[in-house]
C-alpha positions as a Markdown table, in Angstrom:
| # | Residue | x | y | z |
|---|---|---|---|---|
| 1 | Unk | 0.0 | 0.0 | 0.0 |
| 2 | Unk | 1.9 | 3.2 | -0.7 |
| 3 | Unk | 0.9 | 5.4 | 2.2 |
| 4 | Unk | 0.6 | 9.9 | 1.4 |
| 5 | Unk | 0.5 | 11.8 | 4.4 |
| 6 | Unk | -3.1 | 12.2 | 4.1 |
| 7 | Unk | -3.5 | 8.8 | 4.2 |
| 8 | Unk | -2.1 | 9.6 | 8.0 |
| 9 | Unk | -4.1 | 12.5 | 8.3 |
| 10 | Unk | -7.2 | 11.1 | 7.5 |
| 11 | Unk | -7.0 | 7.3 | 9.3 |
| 12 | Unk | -9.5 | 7.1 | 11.2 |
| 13 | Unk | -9.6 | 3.9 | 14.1 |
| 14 | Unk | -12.8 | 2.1 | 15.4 |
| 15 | Unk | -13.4 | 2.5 | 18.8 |
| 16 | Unk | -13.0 | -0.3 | 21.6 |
| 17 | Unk | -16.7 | -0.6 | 23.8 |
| 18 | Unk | -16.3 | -0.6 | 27.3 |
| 19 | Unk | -12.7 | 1.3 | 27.2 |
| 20 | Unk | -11.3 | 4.7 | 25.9 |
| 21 | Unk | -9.5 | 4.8 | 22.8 |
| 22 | Unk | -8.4 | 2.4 | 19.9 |
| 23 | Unk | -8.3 | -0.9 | 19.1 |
| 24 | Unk | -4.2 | -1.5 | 20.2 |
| 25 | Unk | -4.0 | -4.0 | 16.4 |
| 26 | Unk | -5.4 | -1.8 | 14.6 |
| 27 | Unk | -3.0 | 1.0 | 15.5 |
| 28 | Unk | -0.4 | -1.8 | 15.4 |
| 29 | Unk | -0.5 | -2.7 | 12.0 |
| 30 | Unk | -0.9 | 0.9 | 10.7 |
| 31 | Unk | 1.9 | 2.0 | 12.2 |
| 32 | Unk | 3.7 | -1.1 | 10.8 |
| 33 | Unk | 2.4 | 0.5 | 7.7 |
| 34 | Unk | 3.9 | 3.4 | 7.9 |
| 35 | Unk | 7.2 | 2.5 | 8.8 |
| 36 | Unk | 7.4 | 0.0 | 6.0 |
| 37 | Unk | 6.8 | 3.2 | 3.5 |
| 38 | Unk | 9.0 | 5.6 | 5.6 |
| 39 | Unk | 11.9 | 2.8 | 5.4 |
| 40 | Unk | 11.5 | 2.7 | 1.4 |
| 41 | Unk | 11.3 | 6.7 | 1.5 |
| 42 | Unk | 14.5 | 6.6 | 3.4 |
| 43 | Unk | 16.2 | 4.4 | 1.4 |
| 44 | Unk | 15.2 | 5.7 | -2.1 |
| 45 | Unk | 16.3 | 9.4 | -0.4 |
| 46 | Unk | 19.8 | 7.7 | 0.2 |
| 47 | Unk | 20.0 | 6.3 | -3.4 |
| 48 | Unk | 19.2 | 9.3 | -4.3 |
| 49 | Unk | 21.9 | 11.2 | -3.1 |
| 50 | Unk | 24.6 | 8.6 | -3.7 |
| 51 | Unk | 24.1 | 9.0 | -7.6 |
| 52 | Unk | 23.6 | 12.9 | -7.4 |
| 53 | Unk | 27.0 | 12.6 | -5.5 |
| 54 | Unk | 28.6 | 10.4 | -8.2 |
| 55 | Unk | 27.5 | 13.0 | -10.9 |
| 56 | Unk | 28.7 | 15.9 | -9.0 |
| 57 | Unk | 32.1 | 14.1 | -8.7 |
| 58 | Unk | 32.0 | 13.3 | -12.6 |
| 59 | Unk | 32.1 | 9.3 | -11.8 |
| 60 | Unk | 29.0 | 7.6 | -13.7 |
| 61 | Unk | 26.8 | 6.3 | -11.4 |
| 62 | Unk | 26.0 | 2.4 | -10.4 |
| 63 | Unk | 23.5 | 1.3 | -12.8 |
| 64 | Unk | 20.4 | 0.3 | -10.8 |
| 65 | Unk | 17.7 | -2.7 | -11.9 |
| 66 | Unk | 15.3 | 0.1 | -12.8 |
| 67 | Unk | 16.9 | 2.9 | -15.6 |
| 68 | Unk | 17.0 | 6.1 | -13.5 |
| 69 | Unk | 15.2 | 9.1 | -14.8 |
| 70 | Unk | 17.4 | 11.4 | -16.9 |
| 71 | Unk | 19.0 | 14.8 | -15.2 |
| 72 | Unk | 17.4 | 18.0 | -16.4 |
| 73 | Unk | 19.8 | 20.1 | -18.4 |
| 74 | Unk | 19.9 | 23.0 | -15.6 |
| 75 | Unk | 20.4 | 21.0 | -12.6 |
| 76 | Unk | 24.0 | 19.7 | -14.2 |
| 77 | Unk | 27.1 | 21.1 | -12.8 |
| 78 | Unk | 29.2 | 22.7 | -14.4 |
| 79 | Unk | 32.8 | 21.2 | -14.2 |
| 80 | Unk | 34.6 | 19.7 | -16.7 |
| 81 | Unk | 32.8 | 16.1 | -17.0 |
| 82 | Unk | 30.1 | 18.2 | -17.8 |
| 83 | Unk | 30.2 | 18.6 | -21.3 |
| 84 | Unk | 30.9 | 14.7 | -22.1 |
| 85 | Unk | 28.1 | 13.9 | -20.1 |
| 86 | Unk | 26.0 | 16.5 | -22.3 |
| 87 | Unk | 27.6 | 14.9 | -25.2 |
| 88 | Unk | 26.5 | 11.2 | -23.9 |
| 89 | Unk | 22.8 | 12.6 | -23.0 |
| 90 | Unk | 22.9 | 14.1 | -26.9 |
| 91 | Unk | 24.0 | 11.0 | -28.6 |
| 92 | Unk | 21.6 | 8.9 | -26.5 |
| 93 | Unk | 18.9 | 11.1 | -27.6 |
| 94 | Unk | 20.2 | 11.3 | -31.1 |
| 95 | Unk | 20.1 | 7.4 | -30.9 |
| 96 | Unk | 16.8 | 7.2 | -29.5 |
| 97 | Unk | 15.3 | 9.6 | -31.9 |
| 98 | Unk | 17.0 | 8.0 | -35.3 |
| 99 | Unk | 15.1 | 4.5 | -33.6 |
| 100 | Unk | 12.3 | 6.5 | -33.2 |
| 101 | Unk | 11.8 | 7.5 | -36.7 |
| 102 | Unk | 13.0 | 4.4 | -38.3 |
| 103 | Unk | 10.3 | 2.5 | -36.2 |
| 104 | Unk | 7.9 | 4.6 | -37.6 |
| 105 | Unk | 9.0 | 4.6 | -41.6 |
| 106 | Unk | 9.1 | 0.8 | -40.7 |
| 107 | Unk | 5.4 | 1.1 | -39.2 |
| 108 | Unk | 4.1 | 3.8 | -42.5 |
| 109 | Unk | 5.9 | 1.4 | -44.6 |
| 110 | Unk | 3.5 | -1.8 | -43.2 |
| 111 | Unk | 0.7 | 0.5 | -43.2 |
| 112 | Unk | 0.8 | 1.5 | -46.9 |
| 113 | Unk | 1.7 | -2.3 | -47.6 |
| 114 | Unk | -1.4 | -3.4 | -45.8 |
| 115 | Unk | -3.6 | -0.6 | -47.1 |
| 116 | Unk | -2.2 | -1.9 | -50.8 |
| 117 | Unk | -3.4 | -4.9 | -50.0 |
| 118 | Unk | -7.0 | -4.4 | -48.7 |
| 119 | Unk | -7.3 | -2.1 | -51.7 |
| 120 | Unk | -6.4 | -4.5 | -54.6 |
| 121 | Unk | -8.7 | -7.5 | -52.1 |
| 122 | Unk | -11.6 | -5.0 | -52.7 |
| 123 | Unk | -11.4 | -3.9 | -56.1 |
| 124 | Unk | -10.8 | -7.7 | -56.9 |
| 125 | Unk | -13.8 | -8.5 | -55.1 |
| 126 | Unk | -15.8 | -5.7 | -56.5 |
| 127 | Unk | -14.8 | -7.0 | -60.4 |
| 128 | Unk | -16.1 | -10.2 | -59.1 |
| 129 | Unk | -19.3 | -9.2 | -57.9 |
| 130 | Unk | -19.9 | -6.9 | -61.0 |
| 131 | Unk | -18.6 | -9.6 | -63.7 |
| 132 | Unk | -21.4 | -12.3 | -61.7 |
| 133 | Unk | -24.3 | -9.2 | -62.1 |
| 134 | Unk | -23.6 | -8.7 | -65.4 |
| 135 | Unk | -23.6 | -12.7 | -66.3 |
| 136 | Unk | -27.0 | -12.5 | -64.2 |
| 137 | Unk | -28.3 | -9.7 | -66.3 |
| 138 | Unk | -27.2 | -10.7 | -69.3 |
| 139 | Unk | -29.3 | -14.2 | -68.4 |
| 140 | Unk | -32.0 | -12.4 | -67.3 |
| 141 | Unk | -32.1 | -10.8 | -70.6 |
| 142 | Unk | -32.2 | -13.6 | -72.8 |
| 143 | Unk | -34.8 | -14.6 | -70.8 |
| 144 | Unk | -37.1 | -12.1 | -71.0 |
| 145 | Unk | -36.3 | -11.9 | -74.8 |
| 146 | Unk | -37.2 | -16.1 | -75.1 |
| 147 | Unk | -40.3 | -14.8 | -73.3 |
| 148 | Unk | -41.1 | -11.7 | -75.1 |
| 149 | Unk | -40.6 | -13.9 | -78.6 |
| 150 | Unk | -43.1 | -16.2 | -77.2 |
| 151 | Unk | -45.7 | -13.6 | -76.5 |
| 152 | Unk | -45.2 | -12.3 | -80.0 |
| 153 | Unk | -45.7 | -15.7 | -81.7 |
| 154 | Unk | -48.5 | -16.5 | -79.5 |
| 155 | Unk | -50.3 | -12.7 | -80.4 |
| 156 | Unk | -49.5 | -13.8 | -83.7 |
| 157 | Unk | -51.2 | -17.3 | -83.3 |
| 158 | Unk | -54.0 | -16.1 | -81.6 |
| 159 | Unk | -55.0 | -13.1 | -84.1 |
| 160 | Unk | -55.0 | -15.3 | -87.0 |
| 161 | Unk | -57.1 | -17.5 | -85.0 |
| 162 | Unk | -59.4 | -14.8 | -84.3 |
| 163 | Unk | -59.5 | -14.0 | -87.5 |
| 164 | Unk | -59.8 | -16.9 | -88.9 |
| 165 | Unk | -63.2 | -17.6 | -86.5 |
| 166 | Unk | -64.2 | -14.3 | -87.3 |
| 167 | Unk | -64.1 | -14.8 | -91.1 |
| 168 | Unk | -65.8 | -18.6 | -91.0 |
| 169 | Unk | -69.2 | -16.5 | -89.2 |
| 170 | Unk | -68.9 | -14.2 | -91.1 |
| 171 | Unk | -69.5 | -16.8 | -94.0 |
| 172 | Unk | -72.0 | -18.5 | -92.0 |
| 173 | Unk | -73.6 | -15.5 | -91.4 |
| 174 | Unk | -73.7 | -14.5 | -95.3 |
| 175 | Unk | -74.6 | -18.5 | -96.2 |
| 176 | Unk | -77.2 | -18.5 | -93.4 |
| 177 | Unk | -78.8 | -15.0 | -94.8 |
| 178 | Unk | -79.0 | -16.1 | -98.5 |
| 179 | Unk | -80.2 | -19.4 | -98.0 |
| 180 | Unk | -83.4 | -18.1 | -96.1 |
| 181 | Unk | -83.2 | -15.4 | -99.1 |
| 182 | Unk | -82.9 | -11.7 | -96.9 |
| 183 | Unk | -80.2 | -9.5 | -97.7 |
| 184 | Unk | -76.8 | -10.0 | -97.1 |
| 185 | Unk | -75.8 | -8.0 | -93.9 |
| 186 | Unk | -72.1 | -6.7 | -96.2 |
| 187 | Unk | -75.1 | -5.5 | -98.8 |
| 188 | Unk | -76.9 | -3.0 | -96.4 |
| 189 | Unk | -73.5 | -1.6 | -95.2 |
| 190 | Unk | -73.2 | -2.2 | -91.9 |
């Protein structure tokens, strides 16, 4: 638990019935808290100090497990290791930054390869789908054209049919009307 000094401020203990004051383990083990984080505290503030001593005397510090945070620019001294350091702090950020940018032309690169990519799986696909709806139109065409010749020969069946049966009355009407001896119904113009 890392422990702030509000977090001291603000503990608050239960209080023991039938006695005054705090439950004894429960101000126990806070305490033991505390001076668990005050022991860390004390020991980082010595580490501390060791490696701002080691750069005051120009030595290079004892590389820790974790990479200690860089020193700002204004807080160096100014002696004569001075300016190598500066010159190692330059070239480690000239290092970082040339990774830096090729990581990315490496990660643009990928990028434009994968964008490539997708683009040529799309327009493929798209050539695909519009080759099969053209093949579907172009069979939904001849079949409406079968279709459309079959109307047209049946409307040509079926009128000369029609007229066909139209004409036989007819001549059944003009036999039927001179046998009984009237007029022929063509004769009074209708």
């Amino acid at each position: 638990m890392a422990l702030s000094p509000d977090d001291v401020v603000t503990k608050q203990f239960q209080h023991v019935r039938f006695k005054e004051g705090f439950d004894p383990d429960e101000v126990d083990d806070f305490l033991d808290e505390i001076v668990v984080e005050w022991r860390k505290a004390v020991a980082e503030n010595e580490e501390l100090k060791a490696k701002l001593a080691a750069y005051e005397s120009g030595a290079a510090p004892a590389r820790a497990a974790e990479p200690a945070p860089a020193p700002a620019v204004e807080a160096a001294p100014v002696t004569g290791a001075a300016p190598a350091a500066s010159a190692g702090i330059i070239e480690l950020a000239q290092r970082l930054h040339d990774e830096h940018v090729a990581e990315g032309i490496a990660q643009r690169d990928q990028l434009i390869s994968d964008a490539k990519s997708q683009a040529a799986t799309i327009v493929s696909d798209a050539e695909t789908r519009g080759r099969e709806e053209l093949a579907k139109l172009d069979r939904e065409r001849t079949g409406l054209e079968s279709k459309i010749t079959e109307l047209r020969n049946f409307e040509r069946d079926y009128r000369a049919q029609l007229r066909s049966y139209i004409e036989g009355k007819l001549r059944d009407l003009e036999t039927t009307a001179t046998t009984s001896g009237a007029q022929p119904v063509s004769s009074l113009g209708l």
